[in-house]
C-alpha positions as CSV (number, residue, x, y, z in Angstrom):
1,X,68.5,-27.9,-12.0
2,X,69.6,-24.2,-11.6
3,X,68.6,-22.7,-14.6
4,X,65.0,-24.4,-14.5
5,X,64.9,-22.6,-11.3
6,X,65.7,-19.5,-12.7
7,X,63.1,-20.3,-15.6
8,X,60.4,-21.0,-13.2
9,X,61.2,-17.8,-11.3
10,X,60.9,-15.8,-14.4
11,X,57.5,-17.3,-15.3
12,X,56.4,-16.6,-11.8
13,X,57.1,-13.2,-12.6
14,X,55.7,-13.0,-16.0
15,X,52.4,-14.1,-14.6
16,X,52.6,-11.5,-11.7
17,X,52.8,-8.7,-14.5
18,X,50.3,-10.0,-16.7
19,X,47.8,-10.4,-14.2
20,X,48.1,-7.5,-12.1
21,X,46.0,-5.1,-14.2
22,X,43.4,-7.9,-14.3
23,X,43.4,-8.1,-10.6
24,X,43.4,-4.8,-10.0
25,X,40.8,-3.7,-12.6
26,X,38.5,-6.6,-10.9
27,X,39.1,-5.3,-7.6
28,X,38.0,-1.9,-8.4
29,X,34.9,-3.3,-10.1
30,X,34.0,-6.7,-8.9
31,X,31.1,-7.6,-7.0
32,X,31.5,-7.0,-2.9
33,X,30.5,-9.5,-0.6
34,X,27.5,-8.3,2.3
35,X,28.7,-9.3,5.5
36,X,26.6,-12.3,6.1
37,X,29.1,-13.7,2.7
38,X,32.3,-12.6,4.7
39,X,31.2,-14.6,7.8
40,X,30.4,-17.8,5.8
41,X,33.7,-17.0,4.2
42,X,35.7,-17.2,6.9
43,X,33.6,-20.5,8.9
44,X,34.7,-22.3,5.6
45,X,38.4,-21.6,5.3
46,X,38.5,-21.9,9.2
47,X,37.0,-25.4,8.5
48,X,39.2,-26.3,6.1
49,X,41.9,-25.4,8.3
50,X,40.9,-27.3,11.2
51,X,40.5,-30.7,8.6
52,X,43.9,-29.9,7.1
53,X,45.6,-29.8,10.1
54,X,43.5,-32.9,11.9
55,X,44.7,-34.8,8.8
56,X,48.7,-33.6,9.0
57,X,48.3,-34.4,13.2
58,X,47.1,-37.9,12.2
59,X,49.9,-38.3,9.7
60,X,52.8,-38.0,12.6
């Protein structure tokens, strides 16, 4: 069980350095988001959050 912890770890890694050039390039040059965009944004993952958490609190 250790070393397929270690190999996970290292893939984690791998994938962190061969996407952060990606990332960044598309950061850089991507498309921005009007602020009308960012508002919806937000309403949705603050939804999701309230439903995630209604779900977890009927669980207990």
């Amino acid at each position: 069980m250790f070393f397929l912890k270690i190999i996970m770890a290292a893939l984690l890694v791998y994938l962190a350095i061969r996407l952060w050039p990606v990332a960044k390039e598309h950061y850089k040059n991507g498309p921005k988001g009007t602020s009308k965009q960012w508002i919806n944004f937000v309403m949705l993952m603050g939804g999701m959050f309230v439903f995630v958490y209604f779900l977890i609190s009927m669980v207990r």
